[in-house]
N, C-alpha and C positions, 0 to 999 in steps of 0.2 A: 430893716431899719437903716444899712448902712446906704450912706450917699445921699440919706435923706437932711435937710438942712432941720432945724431947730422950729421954725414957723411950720413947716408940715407936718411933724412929729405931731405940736401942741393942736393944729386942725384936725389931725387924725383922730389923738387923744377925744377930740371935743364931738366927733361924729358918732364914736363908739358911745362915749358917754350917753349923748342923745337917744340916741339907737336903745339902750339898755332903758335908757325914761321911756321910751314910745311902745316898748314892747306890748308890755300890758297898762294900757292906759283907763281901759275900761273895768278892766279888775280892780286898779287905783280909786278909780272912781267910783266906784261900790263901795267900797269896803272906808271910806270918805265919809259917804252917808252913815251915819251911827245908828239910824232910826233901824233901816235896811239890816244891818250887822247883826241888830238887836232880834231881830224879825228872824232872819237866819236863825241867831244862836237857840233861839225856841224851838221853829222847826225840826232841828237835828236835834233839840232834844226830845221830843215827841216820838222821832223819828226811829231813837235809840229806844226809848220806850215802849214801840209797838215793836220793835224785831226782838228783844227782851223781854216780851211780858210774860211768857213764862216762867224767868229764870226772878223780876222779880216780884210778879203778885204772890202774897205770901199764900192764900186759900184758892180753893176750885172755884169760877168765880158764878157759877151755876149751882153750886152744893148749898143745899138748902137747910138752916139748923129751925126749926121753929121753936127751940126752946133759948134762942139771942136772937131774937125779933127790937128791930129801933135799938142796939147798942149805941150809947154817946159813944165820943172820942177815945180811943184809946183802952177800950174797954175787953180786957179776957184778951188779948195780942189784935184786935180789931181797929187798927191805927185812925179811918175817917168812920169806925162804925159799921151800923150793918142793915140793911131795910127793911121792911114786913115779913120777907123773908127768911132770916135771920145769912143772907148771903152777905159777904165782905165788900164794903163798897171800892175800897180801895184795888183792889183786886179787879173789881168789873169795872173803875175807872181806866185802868192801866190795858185791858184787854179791849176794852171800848175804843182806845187810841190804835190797836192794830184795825179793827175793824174799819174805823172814818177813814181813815189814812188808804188803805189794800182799795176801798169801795172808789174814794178821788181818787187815787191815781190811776186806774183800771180806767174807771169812769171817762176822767177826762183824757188820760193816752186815744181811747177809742174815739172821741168822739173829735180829739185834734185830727187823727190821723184821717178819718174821715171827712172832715172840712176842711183842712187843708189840700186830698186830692181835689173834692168838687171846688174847692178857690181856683187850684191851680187852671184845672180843665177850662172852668168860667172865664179866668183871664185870659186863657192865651187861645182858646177856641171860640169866634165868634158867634158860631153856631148853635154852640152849647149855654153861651151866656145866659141866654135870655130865660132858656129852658131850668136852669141849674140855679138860680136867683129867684124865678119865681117860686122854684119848692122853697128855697130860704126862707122867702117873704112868708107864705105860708107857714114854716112853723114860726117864725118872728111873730105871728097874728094871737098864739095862744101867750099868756103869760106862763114863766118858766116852772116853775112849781105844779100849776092847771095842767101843762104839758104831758109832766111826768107824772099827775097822780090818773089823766087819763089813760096814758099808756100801761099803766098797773092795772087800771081798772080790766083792761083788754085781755093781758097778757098774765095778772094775778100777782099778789104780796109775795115777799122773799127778796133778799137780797140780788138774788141774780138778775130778778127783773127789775130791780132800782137802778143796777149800775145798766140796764139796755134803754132805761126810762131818761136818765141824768146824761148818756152820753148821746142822746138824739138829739137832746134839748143843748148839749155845747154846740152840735154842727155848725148850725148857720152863722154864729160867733165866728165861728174859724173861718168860716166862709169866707166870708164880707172882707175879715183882714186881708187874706192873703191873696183874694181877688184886686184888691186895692193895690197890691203890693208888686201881684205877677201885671196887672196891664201897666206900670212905672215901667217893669223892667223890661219887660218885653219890645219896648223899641225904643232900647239903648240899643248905641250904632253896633256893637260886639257880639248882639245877639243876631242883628243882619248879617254881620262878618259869616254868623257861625253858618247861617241859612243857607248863604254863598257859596257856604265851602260845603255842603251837602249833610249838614248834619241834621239828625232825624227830629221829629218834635218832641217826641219821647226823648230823648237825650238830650235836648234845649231843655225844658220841661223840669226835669229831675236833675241835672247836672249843672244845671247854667242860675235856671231862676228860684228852683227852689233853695238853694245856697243864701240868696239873696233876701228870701222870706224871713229864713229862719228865728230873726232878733225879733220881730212883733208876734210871731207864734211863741217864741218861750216866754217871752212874758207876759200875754195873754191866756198860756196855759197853767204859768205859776200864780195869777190873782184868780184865774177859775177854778184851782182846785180847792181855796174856800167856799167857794161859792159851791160847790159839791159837795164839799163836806156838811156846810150846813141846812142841802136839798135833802141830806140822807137822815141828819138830824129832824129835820119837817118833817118827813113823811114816814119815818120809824115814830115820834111823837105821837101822828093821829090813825097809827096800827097800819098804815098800807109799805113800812120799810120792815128793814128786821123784826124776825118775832120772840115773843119770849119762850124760854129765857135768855137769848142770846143779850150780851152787855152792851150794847148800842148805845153811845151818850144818850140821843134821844128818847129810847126804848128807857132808858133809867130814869130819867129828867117824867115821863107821862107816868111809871109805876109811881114817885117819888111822889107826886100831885094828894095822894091821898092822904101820907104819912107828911106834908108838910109843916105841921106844930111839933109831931113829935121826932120826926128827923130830919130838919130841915137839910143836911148837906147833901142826904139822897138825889135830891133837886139842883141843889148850889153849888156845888164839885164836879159833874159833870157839862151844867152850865158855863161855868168858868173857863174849863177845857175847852168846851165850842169858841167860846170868846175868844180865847188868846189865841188859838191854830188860826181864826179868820181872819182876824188881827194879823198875826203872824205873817201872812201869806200878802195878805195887801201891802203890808207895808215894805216887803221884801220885793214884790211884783212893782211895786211904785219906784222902786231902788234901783230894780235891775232896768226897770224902763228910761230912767234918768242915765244910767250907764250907758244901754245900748244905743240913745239919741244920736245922730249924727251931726245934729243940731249944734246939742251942748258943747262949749269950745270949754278948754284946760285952760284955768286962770292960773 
């Protein structure tokens, strides 16, 4: 500081300042959106829910009493009751939440990581483009749900084959993004510079453009894991996802159908659950997308 005059102190001062507002601008910018926040604070609590739900579903949530079949509320320590079964719904709610949750994110990790290599390849190999877009276009042709219940029909019901059914059917999503995203980049002048200097396309590729993807794949894969969750919901519903007794919102929500008059929450608790997680996830995917814009300027 010595020698320096008073005016470049107070510049200095005001550069750091700056500096310190620029850091995270788009964290600011998220956490801005209340709606987004809000979206968040459910998620993590879902979240906490399924990596917990042993320590706190109070019953086994497959143990079956047939003499508390249709408990109301709060009935014998049975806090939302109990279904035809006489099993705890609250219980195979809370364990239902690890199950959506393990099946999306498995689900869509797999099915980003694989649309986004066939993006990258598509954009930056002309070669490949044509060949790698029209298998997209192809599964684009089936609607998403028709996709996955023929792929079960192929391959057979069970969880395993949900999450191989739900994550073919993200691909071509991935696809299309980051195909869009790698032919932008790819002739930026820095990516020539690198060509020049003899760098490989496998290291342009993975090191240069995928960097560059990354903000429309997270946010693409955080509004798709709703949409997984509630594929896994569908098709646990009409028997080709989880079987019984496993606690699958859905799987609950299709037993609950029967016992509707007399225990309507078996249906309406796990419903709700579906809601707010989709909910959840969109409006937080809407947030983070508003963040990552490069568009949107700081007012």
């Amino acid at each position: 500081m010595q020698g320096q005059s008073v005016e470049e102190i107070d510049v200095e001062n005001s550069v750091q300042v700056l500096e310190k507002k620029a850091k995270y601008p788009k964290l600011k910018r998220l956490f801005r959106n209340k709606l987004a926040v809000v979206g968040l604070f459910v998620i993590l609590v879902f979240v906490f829910v399924a990596i917990f739900a042993p320590v706190l579903a109070p019953f086994d949530p497959t143990a079956q009493h047939l003499t508390q079949q249709n408990l109301g509320i709060n009935t014998e320590g049975h806090l939302l009751g109990t279904d035809n079964y006489g099993r705890d719904l609250l219980s195979r709610v809370l364990y239902g939440a690890q199950i959506s949750l393990t099946v999306g994110v498995i689900a869509v990790a797999i099915g980003m990581t694989l649309g986004t290599i066939f993006g990258l390849f598509a954009g930056f190999f002309k070669k490949m483009d044509t060949i790698i877009m029209r298998l997209m276009d192809l599964l684009f042709a089936f609607p998403g749900i028709l996709l996955a219940m023929l792929i079960i029909a192929i391959t057979g019901t069970g969880l395993r084959n949900v999450v191989i059914a739900i994550s073919i059917w993200q691909i071509p999503t991935f696809a299309r993004i980051v195909r869009g995203s790698a032919l932008s980049v790819k002739n930026q002048e820095y990516i020539t510079a690198l060509r020049s200097e003899g760098a490989g396309d496998m290291t342009i590729i993975f090191k240069h453009i995928l960097p560059n993807c990354l903000a429309p794949i997270i946010v693409n894969g955080t509004m798709r894991l709703g949409a997984a969750i509630l594929s896994l919901a569908s098709l646990s519903f009409i028997g080709l996802g989880a079987q019984p007794p496993s606690p699958e919102w859905g799987a609950i929500i299709a037993e609950g159908q029967s016992i509707l008059y007399d225990a309507p929450l078996v249906t309406i608790v796990p419903g709700v659950a579906i809601m707010l997680v989709i909910f959840s996830f969109n409006v937080f995917g809407d947030g983070l997308r508003d963040a990552l814009d490069p568009n949107i300027k700081e007012h």
